[in-house]
C-alpha positions in Angstrom: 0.0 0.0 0.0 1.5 3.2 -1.0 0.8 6.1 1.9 -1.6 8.6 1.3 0.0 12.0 2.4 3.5 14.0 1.6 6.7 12.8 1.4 9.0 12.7 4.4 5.8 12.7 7.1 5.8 10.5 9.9 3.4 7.5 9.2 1.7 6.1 12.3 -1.2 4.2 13.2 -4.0 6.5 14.3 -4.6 4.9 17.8 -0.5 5.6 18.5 -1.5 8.9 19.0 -4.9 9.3 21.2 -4.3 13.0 22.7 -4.9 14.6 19.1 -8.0 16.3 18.5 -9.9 17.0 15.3 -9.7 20.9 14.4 -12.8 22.9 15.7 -15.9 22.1 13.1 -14.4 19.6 11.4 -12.1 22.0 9.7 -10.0 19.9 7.2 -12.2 17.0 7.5 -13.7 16.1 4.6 -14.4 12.6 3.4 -17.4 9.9 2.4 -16.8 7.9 6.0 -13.8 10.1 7.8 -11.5 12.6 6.5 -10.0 11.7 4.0 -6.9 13.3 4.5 -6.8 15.5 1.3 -7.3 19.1 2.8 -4.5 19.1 5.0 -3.9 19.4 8.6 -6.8 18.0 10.5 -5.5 16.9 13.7 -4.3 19.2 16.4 -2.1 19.1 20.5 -4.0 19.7 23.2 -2.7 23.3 22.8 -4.0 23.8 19.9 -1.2 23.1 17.1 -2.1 21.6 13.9 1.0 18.7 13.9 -1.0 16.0 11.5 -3.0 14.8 9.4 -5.8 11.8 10.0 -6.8 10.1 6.7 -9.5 7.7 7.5 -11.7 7.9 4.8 -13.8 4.7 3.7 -12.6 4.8 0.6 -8.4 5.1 1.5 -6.3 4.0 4.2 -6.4 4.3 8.1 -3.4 6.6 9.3 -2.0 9.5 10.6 0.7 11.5 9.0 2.5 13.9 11.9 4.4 16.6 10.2 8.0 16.3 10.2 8.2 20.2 10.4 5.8 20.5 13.4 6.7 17.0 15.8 9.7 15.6 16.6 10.9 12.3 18.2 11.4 12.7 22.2 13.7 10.6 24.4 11.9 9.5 27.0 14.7 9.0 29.7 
């Protein structure tokens, strides 16, 4: 399966990332079944900042692309 969004994002599984929020009224959310990712940033931090994008249309695949110029990897220890 070939990934739905740009190049160099951060491909995870939707549930990896459960504190992400859709925007307020759906903004970016368009699809048949879910969004289907095609408008752009849809999900957003607790705070507030757009960092991904949910595609989860009926019609595409089930992920989440987390912008590689908004989120970065942390080390936990």
């Amino acid at each position: 399966m070939i990934s739905a969004g740009p190049r160099n994002d951060i491909v995870i599984h939707p549930d990896d990332a459960p504190v992400l929020r859709s925007l307020p009224n759906w903004e970016n959310g368009e699809g048949c079944c879910g969004p289907s990712g095609g408008s752009g940033l849809n999900r957003a931090c607790p705070c507030g900042a757009r960092v991904a994008t949910l595609a989860a249309d009926c019609s595409g695949p089930y992920e989440l692309h987390l912008d590689a110029k908004r989120v970065h990897g942390h080390d936990p220890s």
